[in-house]
KOLLUM-78610 format. One record per residue: residue in three letters; x, y, z of N, C-alpha, C in turn. Coordinates in steps of 0.1 Angstrom, whole numbers, plus 5000, padded with zeros to 4 digits. Layout:
N
ALAXYZXYZXYZ;...
//
This chain:
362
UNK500849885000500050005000500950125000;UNK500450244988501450354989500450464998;UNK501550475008501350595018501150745016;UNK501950765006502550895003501750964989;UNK501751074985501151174979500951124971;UNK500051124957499951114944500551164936;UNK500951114925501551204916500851374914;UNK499351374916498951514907498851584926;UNK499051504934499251564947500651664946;UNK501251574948503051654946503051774939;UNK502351744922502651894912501651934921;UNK500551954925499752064928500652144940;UNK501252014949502152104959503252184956;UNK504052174943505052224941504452334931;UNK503552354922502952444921502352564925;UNK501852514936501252604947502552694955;UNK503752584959504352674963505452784959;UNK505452704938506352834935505152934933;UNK503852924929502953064932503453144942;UNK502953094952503353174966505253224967;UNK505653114967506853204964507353294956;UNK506553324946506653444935505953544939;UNK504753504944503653594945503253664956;UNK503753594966503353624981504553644997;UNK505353704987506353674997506253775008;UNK507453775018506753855030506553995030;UNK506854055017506654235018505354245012;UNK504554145007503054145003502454105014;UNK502653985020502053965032501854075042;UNK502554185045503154295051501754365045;UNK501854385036501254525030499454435033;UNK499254315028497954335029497754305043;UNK498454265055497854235063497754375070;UNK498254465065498354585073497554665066;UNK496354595057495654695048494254695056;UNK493054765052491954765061491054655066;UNK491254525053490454435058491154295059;UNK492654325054493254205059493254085043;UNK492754175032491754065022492654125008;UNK493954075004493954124990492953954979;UNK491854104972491454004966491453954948;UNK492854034945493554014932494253854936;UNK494653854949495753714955494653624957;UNK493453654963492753524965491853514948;UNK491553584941491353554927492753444922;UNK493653474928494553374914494653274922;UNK494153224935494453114942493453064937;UNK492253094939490853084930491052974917;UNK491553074911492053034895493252854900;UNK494252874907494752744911493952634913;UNK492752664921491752554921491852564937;UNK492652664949492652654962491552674965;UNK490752754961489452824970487952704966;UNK488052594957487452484954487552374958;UNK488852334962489252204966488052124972;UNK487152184980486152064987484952124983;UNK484852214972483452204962483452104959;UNK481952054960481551964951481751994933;UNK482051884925482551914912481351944903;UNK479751934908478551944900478452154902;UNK479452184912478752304913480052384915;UNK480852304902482052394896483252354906;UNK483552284913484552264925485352174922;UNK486652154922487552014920486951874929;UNK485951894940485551774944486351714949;UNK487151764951488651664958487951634977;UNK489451554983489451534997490051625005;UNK489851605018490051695031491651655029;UNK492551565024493551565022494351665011;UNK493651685004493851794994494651954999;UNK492951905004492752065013493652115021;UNK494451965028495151995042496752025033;UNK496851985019498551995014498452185007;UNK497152185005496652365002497252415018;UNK496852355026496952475039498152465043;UNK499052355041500452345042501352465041;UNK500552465022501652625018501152695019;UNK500052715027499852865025500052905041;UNK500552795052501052815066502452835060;UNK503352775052504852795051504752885048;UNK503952985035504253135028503353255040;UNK502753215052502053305057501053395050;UNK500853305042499653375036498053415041;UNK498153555038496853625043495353565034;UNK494253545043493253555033492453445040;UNK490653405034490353335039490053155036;UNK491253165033490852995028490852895042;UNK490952885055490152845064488652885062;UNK488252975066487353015064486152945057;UNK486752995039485752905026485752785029;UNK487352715035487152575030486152505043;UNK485752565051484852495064483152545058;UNK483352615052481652705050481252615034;UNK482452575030482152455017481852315025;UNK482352265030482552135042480952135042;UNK480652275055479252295058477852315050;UNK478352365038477052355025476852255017;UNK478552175016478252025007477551925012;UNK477451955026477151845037475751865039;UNK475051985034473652065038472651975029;UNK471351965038470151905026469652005023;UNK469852135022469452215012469952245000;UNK469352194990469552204975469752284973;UNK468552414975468852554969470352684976;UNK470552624987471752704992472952634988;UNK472752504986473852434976474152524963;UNK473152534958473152574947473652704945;UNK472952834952473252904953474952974956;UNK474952924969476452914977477752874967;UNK477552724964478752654959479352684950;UNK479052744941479552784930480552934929;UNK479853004938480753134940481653084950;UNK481853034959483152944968484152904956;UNK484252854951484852754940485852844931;UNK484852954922485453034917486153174923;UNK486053144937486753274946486053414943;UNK484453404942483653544940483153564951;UNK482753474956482153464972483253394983;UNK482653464995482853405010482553385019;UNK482353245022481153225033482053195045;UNK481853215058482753145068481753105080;UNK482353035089481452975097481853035110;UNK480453045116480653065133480252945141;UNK481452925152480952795161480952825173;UNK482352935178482952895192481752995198;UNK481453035210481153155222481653145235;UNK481353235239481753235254483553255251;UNK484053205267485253155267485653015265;UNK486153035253486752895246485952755245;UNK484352785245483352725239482952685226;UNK483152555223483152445211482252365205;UNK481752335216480852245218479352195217;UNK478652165204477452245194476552165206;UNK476452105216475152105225475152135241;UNK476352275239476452375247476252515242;UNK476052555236475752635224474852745229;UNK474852895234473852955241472953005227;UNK473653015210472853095205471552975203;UNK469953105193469453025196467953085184;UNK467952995175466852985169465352955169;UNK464553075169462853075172462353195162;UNK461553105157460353155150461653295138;UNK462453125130462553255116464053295120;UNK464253335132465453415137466653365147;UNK467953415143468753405154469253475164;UNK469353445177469553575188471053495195;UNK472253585195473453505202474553595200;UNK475553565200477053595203477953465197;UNK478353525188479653435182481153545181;UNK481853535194483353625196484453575183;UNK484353505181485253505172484853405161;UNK485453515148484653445137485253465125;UNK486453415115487253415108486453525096;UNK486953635091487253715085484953735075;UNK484553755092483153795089483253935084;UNK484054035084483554115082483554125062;UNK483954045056484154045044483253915037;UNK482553845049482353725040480953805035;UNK479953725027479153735018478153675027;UNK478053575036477053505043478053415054;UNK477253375065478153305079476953235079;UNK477853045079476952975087477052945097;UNK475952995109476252955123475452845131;UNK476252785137476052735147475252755155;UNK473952665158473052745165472052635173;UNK471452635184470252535191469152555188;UNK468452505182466652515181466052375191;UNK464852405188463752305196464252135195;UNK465152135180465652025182466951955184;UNK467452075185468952085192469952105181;UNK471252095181472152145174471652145159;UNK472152235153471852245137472852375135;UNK472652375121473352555109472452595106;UNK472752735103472252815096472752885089;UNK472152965078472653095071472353205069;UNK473153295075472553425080473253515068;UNK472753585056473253655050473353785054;UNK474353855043475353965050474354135048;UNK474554175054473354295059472154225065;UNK472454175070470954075072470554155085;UNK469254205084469054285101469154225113;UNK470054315119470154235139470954205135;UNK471854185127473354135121474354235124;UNK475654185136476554335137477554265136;UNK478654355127480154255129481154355135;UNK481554305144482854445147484354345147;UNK485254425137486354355136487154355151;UNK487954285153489254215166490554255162;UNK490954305173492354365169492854225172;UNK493054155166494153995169494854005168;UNK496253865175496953915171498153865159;UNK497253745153497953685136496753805127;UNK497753925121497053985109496753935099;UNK497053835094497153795079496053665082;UNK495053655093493853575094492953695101;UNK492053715096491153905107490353765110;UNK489753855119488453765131487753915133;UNK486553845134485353975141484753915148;UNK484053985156482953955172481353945157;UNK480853895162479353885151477853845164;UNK477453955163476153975172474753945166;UNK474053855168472953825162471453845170;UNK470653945168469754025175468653995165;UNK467453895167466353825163467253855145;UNK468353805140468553795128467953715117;UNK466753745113466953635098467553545094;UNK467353395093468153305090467353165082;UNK468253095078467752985071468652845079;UNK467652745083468652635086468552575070;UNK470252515070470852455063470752315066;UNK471152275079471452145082471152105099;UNK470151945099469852015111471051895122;UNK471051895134471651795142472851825142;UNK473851745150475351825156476551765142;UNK476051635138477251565130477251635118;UNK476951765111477051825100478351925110;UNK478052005118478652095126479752055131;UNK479651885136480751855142481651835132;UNK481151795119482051735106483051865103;UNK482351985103482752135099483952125106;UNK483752105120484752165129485852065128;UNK485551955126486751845126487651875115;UNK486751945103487851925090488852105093;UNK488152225102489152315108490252245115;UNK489852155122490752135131491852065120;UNK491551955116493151915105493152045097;UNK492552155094493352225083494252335095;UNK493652315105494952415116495852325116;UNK495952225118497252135118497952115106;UNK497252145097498152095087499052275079;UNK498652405089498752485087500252535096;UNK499852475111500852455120502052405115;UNK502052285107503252225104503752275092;UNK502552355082503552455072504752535079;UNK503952615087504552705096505552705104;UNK505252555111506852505117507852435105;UNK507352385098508752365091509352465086;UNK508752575081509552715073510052805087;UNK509552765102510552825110511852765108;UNK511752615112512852545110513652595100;UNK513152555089514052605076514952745076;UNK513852845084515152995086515852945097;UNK515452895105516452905115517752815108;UNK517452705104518852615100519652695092;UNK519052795079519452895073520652995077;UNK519953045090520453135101521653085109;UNK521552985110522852935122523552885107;UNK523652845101524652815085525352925080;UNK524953085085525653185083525753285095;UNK525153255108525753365115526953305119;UNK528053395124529053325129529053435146;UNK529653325150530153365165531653325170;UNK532753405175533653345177534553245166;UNK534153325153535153275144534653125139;UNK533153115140532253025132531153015134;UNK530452975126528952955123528052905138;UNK527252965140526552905155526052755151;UNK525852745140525452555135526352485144;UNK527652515142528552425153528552415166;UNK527752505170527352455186526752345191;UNK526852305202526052185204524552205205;UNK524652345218523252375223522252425209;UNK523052485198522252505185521952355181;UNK522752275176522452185169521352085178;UNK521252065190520251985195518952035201;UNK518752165195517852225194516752165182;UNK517452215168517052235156516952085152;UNK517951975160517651805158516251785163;UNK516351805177514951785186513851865175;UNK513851975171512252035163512451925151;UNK513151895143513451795134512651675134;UNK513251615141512651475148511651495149;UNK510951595161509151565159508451645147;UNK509251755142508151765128507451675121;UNK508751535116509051465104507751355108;UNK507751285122506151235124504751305125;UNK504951415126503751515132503351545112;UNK504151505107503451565091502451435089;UNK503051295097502351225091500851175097;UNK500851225110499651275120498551335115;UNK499251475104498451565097497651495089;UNK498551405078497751345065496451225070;UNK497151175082496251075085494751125090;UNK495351195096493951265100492851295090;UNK493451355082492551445068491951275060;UNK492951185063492551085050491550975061;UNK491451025076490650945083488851005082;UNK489251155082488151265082487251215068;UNK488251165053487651155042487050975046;UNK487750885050487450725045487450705058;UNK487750745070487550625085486550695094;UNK485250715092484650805101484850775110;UNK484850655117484350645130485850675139;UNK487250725129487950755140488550885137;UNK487750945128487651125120487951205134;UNK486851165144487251275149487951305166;UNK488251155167489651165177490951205169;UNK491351185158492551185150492751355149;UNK491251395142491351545141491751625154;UNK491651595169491551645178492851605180;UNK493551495177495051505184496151535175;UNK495551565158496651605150496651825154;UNK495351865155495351985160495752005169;UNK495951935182496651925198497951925197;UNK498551845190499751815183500651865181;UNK500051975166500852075158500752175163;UNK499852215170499452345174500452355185;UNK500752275195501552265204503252285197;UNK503552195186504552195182504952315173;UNK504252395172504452475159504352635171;UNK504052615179504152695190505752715195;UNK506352575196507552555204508752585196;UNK508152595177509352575167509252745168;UNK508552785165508252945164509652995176;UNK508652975191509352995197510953005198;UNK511552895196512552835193513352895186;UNK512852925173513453005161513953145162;UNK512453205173513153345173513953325185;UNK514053295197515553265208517053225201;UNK517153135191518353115182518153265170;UNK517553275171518253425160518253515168;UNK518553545181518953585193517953755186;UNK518753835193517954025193517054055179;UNK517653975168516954055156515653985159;UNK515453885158514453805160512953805170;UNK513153915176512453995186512154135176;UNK512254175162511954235162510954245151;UNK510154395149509054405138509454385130;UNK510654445124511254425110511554315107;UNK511854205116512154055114510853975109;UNK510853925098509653815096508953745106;UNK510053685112509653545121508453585131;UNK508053695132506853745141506053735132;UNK505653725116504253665112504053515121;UNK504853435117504353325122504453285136;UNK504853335144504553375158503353385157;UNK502753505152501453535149500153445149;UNK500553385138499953305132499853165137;UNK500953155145501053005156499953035166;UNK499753155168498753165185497353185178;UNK497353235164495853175159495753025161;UNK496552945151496252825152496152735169;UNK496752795177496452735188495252775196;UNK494552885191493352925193492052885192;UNK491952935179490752885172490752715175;UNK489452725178488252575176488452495189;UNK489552585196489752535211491252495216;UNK491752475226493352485227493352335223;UNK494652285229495152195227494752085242;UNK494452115254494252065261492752015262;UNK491852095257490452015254490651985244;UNK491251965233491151805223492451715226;UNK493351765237493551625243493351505255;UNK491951615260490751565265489851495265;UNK489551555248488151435241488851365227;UNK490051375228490851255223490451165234;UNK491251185242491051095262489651035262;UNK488351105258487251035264486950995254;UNK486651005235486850925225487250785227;UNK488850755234489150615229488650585245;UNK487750625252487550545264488850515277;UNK489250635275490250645288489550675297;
//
């Protein structure tokens, strides 16, 4: 049995990442994340055009139709290049509409996702660090939704948000389109720019359920969770990669800090666990597509995982590139950034290595 990528996997990966390395390097990342909405949408038009912003369209309604494995070698490079924009976002609000028995919001929806003209994103979490669709305070009656969703991947731009929500019959989605009355978004000063978050207030809002019961919601949130992981380990390996860079040419004392011990058993130790933790990532995504019944412990401990590790490489990287490395001008603070999103969103690392824990019956 081959384990490893596909052939048209690989080109799409090496494709993808001479794009981004042409197209998106860090003095663009810079400028759009420092722009007013966080959204250049000339760059997500050509990712669009790549086939990124489709990957988990269905293929009747224009989308490459592909797997959550796809999706997770997409989020790879666009965690190595720091790339701004909302492809978490589309690819969970595609997840959540493919998955929907509504025909006509299929219809509607999917097609503009696919070709990068629309943006739909989803709301799940509230409260503090609340996940959990049959704890859920918002709440659907008669037509409308009334609630609080704190954090909610780049609403201020999307086109429509499906949220998470409890009715009479308990967990379900909905779609609440954009001006929709009782609808408020106020952006979050966060602190990864190159992903915006807004607060989204829902006061008797207009809505449509899409889908009703928790396993559409829970499926959404499982396939975030591997695309943070598989985002984390972009991220950590391109810390790695400057830092190995960095110690190869600074010198100290009449040689390269590589020759240290305390350097080199640093950059071995992040090494070592990257090289399994990539393969944590894939399994996950390829358990989410073919092994339901173990989709969603896998999803919760490859996100536990990376998020944890991609935390510690970050880390890591700026301490070995000693004073510059602490500073604005230095790169290595996007993905700093962008590590404490991923360790954020959809919940830390210690509640999904919790209900990993109560999953396998610990």
């Amino acid at each position: 049995m081959d384990f490893g990528l596909s052939e048209e996997q690989v080109l799409f990966t090496q494709t993808l990442r001479r794009f981004l390395d042409g197209e998106c390097p860090t003095t663009r990342v810079r400028a759009i994340m420092e722009g007013p909405d966080g959204h250049d949408r000339r760059l997500w038009s050509q990712l669009a055009e790549l086939g990124v912003a489709g990957l988990l369209v269905p293929a009747e309604h224009g989308g490459a139709g592909l797997e959550l494995l796809d999706a997770a070698i997409a989020a790879q490079e666009l965690g190595r290049a720091c790339t701004p924009g909302p492809f978490l976002a589309v690819a969970m609000g595609s997840v959540a509409l493919a998955a929907s028995d509504d025909a006509a919001a299929r219809a509607r929806w999917l097609p503009g996702l696919a070709s990068g003209e629309r943006v739909v994103t989803v709301a799940i979490g509230e409260g503090i660090g609340e996940w959990d669709a049959d704890r859920l305070a918002t709440r659907f009656a008669s037509g409308a939704l009334t609630g609080e969703k704190p954090l909610v991947p780049y609403a201020g731009i999307a086109d429509a948000i499906v949220v998470a929500a409890q009715d009479d019959d308990g967990p379900a989605l909905f779609l609440v389109e954009r001006g929709a009355p009782g609808l408020t978004v106020s952006p979050l000063a966060g602190l990864d720019m190159t992903r915006r978050a807004d607060r989204v207030v829902l006061a008797g809002t207009p809505a449509r359920r899409i889908a009703r019961g928790r396993a559409v919601t829970d499926r959404t949130r499982d396939a975030g969770l591997v695309l943070l992981a598989a985002d984390a380990y972009g991220g950590a390996r391109r810390c790695l990669d400057m830092t190995v860079d960095y110690a190869l040419t600074r010198q100290q004392f009449g040689q390269t800090i590589a020759h240290f011990q305390g350097v080199k058993h640093q950059l071995a130790d992040l090494a070592t666990d990257l090289e399994p933790a990539l393969s944590l990532s894939w399994y996950a995504a390829h358990a989410w597509d073919h092994i339901r019944d173990r989709a969603e412990r896998h999803a919760a401990l490859a996100k536990a995982l990376l998020a944890d590790l991609y935390d510690r490489a970050v880390r890591t990287a700026i301490e070995l590139h000693g004073g510059i490395g602490f500073t604005w001008e230095f790169d290595l603070h996007l993905w700093f950034r962008r590590a404490m999103f991923d360790r954020a969103y959809l919940g830390e690392s210690r509640l999904h290595r919790a209900r990993a824990a109560d999953l396998a019956g610990w």
